[in-house]
C-alpha atoms as an extended CHARMM CRD file, in Angstrom:
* protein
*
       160  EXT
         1         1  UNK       CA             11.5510000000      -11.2920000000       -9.0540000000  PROA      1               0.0000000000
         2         2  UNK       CA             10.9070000000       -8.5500000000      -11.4640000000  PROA      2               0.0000000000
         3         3  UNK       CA              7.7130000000       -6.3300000000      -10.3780000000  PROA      3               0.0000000000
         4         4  UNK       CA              6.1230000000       -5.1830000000      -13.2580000000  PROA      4               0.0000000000
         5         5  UNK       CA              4.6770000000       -1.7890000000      -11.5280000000  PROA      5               0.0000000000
         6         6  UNK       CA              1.9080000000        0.8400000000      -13.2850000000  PROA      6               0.0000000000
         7         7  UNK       CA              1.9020000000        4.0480000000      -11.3810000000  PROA      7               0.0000000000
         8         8  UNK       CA             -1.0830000000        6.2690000000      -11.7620000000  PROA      8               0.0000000000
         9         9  UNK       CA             -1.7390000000        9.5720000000      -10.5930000000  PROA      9               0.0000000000
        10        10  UNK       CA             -5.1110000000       11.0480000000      -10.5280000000  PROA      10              0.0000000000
        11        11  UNK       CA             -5.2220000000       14.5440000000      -12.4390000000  PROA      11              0.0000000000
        12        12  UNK       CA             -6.4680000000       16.4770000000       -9.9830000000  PROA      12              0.0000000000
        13        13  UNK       CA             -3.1950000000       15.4990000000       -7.5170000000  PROA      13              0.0000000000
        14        14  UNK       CA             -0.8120000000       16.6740000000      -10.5230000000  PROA      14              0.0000000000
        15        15  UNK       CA             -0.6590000000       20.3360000000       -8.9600000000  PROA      15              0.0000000000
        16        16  UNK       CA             -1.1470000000       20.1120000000       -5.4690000000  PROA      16              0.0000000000
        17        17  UNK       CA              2.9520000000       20.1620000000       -4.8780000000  PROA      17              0.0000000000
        18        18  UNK       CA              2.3750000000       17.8540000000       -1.7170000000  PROA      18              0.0000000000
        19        19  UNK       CA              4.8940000000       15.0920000000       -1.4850000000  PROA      19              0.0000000000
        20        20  UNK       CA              4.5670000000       12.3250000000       -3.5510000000  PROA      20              0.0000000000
        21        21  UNK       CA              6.7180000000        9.6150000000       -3.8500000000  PROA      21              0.0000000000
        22        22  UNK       CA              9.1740000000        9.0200000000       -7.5510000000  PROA      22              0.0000000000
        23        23  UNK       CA              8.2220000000        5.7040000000       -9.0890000000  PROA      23              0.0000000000
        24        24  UNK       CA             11.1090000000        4.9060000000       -7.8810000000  PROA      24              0.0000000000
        25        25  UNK       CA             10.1910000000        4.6370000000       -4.5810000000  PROA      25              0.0000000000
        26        26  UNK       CA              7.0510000000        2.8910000000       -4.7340000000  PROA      26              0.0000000000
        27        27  UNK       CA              8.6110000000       -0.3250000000       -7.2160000000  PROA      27              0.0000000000
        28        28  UNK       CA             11.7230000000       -0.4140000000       -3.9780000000  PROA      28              0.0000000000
        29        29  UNK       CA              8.8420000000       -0.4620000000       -1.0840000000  PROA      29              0.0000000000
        30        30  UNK       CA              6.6100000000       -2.7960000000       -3.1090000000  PROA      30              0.0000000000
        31        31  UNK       CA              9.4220000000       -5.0390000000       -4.3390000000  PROA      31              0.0000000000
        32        32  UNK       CA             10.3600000000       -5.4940000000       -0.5310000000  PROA      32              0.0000000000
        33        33  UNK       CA              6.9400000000       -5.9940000000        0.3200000000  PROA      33              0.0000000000
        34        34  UNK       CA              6.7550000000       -8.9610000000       -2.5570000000  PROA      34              0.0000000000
        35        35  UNK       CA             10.0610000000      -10.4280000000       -2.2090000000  PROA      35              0.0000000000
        36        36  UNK       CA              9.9010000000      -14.4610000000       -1.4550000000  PROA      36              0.0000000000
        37        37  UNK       CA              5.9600000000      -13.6330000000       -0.7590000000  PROA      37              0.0000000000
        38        38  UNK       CA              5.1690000000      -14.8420000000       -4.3460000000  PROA      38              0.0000000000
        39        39  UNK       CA              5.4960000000      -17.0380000000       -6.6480000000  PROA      39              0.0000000000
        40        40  UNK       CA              5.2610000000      -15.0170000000       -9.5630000000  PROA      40              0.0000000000
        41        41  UNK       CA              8.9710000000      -14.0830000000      -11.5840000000  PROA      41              0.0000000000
        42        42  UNK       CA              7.1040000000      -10.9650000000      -13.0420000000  PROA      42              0.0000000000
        43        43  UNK       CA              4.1780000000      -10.1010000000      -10.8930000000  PROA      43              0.0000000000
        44        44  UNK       CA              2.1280000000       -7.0230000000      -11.8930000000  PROA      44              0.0000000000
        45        45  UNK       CA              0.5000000000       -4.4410000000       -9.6450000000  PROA      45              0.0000000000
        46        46  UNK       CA             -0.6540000000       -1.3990000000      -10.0920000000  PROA      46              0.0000000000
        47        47  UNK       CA             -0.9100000000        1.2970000000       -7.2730000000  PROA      47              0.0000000000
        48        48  UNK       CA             -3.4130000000        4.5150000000       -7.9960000000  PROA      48              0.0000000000
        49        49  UNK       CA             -2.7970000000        7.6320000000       -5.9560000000  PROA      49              0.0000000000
        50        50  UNK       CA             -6.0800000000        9.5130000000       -5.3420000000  PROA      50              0.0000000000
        51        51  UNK       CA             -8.1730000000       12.3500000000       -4.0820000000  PROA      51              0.0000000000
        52        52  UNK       CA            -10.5680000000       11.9960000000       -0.7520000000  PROA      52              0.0000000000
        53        53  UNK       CA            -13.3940000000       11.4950000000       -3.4190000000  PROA      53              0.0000000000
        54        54  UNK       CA            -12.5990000000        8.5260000000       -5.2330000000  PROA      54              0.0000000000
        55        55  UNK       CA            -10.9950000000        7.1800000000       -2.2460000000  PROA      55              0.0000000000
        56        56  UNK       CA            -14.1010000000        7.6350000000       -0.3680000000  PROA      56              0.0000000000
        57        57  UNK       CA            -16.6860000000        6.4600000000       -3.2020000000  PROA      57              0.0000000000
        58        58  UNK       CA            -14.4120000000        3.0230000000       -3.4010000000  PROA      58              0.0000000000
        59        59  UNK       CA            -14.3330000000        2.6080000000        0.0510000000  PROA      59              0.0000000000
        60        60  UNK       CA            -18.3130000000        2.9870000000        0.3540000000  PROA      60              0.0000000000
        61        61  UNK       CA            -19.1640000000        0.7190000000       -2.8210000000  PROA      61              0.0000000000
        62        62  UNK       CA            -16.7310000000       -2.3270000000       -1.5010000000  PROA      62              0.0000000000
        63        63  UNK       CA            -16.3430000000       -2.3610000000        1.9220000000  PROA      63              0.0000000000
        64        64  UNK       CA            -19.3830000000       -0.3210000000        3.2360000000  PROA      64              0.0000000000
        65        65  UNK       CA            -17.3680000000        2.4920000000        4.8110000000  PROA      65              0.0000000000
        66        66  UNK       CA            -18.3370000000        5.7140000000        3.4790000000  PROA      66              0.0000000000
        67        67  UNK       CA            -15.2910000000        7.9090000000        3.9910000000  PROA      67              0.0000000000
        68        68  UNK       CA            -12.1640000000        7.8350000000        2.6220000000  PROA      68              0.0000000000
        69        69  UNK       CA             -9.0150000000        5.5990000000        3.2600000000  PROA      69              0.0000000000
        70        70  UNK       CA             -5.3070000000        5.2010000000        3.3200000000  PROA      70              0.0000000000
        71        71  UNK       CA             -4.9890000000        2.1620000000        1.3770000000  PROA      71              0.0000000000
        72        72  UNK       CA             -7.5970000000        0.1290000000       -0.5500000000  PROA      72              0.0000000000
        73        73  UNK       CA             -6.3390000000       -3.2240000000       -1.5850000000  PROA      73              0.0000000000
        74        74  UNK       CA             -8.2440000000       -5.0100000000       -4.6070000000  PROA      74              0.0000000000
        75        75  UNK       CA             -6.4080000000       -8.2880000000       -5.5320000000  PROA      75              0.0000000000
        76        76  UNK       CA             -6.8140000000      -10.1760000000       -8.5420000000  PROA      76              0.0000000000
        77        77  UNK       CA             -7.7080000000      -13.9490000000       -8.5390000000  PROA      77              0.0000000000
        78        78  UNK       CA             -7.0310000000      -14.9340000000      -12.2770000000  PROA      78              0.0000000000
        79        79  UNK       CA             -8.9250000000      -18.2680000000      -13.4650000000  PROA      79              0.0000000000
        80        80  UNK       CA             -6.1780000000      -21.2220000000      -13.4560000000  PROA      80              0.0000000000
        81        81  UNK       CA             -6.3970000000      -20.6050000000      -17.4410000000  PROA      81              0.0000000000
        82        82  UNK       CA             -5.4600000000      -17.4090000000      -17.5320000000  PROA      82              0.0000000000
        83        83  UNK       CA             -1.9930000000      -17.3830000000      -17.4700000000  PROA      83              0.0000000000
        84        84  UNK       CA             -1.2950000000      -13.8720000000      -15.8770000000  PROA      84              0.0000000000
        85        85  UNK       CA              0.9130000000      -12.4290000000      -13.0270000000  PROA      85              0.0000000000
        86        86  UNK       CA             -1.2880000000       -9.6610000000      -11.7370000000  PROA      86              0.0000000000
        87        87  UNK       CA             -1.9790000000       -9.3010000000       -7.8140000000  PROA      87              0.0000000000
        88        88  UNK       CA             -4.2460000000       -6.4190000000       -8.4410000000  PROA      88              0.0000000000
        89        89  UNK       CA             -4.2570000000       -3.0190000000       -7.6950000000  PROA      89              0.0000000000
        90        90  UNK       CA             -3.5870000000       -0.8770000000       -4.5910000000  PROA      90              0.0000000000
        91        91  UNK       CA             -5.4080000000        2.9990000000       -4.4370000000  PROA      91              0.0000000000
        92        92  UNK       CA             -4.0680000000        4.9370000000       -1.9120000000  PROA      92              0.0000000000
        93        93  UNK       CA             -5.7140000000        8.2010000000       -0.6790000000  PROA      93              0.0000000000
        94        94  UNK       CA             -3.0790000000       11.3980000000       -1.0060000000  PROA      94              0.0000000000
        95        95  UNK       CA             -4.6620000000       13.4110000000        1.8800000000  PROA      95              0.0000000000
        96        96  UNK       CA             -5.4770000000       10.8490000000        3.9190000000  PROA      96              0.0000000000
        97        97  UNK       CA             -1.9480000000        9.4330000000        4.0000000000  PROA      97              0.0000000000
        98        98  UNK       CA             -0.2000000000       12.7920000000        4.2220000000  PROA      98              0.0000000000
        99        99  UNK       CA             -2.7160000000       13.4730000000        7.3960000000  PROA      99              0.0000000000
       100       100  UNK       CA             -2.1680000000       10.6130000000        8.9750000000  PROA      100             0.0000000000
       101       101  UNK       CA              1.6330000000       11.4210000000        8.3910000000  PROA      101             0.0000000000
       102       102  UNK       CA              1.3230000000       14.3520000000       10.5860000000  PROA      102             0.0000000000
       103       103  UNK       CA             -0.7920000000       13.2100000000       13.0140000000  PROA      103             0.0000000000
       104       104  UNK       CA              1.6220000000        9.9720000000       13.7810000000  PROA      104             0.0000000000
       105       105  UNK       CA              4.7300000000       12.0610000000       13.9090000000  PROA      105             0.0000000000
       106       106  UNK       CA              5.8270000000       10.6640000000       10.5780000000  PROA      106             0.0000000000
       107       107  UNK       CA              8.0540000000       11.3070000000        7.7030000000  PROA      107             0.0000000000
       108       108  UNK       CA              5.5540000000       11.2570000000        4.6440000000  PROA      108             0.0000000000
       109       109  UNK       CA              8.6060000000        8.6150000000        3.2340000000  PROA      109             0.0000000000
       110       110  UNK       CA              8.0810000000        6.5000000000        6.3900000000  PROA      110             0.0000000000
       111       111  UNK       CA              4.2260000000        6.5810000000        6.2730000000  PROA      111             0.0000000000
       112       112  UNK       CA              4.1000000000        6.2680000000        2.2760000000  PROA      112             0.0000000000
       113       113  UNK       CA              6.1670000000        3.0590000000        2.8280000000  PROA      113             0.0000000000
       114       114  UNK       CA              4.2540000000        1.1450000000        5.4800000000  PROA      114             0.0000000000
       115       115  UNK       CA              1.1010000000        2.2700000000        3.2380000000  PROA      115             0.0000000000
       116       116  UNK       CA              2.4260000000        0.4840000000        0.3110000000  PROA      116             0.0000000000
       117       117  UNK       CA              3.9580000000       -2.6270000000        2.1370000000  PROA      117             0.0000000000
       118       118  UNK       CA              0.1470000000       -3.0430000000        3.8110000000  PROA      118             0.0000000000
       119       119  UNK       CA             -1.2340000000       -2.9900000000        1.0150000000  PROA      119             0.0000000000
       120       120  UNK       CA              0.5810000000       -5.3070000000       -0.8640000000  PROA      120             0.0000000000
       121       121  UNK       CA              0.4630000000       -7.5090000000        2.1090000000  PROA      121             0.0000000000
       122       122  UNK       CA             -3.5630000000       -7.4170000000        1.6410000000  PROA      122             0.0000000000
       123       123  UNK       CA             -3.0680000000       -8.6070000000       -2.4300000000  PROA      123             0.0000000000
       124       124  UNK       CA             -0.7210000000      -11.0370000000       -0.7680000000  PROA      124             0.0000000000
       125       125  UNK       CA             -3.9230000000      -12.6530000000        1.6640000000  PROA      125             0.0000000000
       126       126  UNK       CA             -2.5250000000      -11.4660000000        4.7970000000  PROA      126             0.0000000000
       127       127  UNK       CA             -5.4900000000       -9.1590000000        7.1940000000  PROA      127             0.0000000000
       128       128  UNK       CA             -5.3940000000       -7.8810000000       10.2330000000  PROA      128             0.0000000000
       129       129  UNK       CA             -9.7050000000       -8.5370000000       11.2400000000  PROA      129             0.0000000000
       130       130  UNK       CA             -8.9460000000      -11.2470000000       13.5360000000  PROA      130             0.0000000000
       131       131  UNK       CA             -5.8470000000      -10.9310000000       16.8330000000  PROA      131             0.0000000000
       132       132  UNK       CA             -3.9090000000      -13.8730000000       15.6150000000  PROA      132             0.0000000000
       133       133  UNK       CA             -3.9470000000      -12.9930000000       12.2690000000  PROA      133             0.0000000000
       134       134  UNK       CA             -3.4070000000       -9.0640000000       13.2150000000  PROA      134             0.0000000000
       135       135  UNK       CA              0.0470000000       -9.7540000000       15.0400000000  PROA      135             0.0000000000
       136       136  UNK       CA              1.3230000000      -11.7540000000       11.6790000000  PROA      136             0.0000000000
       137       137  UNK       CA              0.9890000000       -8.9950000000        9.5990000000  PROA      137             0.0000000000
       138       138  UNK       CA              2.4400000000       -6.3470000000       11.8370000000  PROA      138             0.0000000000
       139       139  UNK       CA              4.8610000000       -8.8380000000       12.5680000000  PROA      139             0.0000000000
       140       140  UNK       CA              5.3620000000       -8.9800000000        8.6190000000  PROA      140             0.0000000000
       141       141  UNK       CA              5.2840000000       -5.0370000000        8.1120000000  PROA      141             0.0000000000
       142       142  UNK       CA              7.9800000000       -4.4930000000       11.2210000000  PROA      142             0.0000000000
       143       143  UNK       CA             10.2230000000       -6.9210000000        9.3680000000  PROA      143             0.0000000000
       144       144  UNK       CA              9.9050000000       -4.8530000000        6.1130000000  PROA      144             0.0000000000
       145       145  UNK       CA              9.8340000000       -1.4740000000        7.1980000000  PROA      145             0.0000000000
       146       146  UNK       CA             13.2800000000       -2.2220000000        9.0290000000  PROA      146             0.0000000000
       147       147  UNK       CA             14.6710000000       -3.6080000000        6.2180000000  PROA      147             0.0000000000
       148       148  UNK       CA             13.8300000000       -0.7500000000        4.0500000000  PROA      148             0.0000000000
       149       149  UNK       CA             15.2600000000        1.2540000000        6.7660000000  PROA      149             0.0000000000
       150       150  UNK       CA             12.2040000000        3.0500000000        8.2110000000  PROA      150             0.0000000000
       151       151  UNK       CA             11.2030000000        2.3080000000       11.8270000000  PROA      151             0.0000000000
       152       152  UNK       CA              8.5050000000        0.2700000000       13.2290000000  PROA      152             0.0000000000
       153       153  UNK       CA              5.4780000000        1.5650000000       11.9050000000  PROA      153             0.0000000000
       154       154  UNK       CA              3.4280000000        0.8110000000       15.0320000000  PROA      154             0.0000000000
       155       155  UNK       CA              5.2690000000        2.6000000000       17.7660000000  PROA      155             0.0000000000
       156       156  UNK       CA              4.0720000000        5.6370000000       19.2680000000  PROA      156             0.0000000000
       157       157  UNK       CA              7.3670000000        6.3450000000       20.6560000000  PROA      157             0.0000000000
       158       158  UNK       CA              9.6680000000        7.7220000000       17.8260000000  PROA      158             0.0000000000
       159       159  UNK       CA              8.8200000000        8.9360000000       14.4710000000  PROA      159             0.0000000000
       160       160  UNK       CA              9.5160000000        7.1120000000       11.5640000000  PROA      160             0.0000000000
């Protein structure tokens, strides 16, 4: 599999000198995420980092939750005649993540990761609403995150 990944950075986060992660990192931590999850040779995603505000404005006009996120997951669903690769596009809130970082005892690396995994997870059609359905993708996410080397994103016990 060859992920075809488009990395975009909203302006505004250019000069705020938090950590962000290389390009790099984000096509590794996706690629595991994707790896024998799809059938697609050359899928293509593309993950947008972003301020509280669009973060918060996308959240509100798709899934009724007006505040910002971690990780908003839009998959596409191309017509059977379209012959295209995409899975659709991840945005993932910069403060948000880098708060939640610190507040879980996390490396921002760790907590980046898991982000990205989830959210390809989501363009994959894995969720987390339902119990059953929950402990699969947690399941799924333990399994990644340890291969990437990070640890379980879910304990409370060590940081990551």
């Amino acid at each position: 599999m060859n992920l075809l990944l488009d990395v975009q950075i909203a302006e505004e986060l250019d000069s705020w000198g938090a950590y962000l992660p290389t390009d790099d990192e984000l096509q590794h931590w996706a690629t595991a995420a994707l790896q024998g999850r799809t059938d697609f040779a050359e899928p293509e995603l593309t993950i947008r980092l972003v301020h509280n505000e669009e973060s918060q404005e996308l959240n509100r006009d798709y899934r009724g939750k007006d505040k910002p996120t971690n990780v908003l997951s839009f998959p596409f669903d191309a017509p059977p005649e379209v012959p295209i690769e995409l899975l659709g596009d991840l945005i993932i809130c910069v403060p948000v993540v880098q708060a939640e970082a610190e507040e879980q005892n996390k490396t921002p690396p760790a907590h980046w990761a898991h982000m990205v995994v989830h959210g390809c997870l989501h363009l994959l059609g894995y969720d987390h609403i339902k119990d059953d359905e929950a402990e699969i993708m947690e399941n799924l996410e333990r399994q990644i995150m340890a291969g990437l080397g990070f640890s379980d994103p879910y304990s409370d016990d060590e940081a990551s």
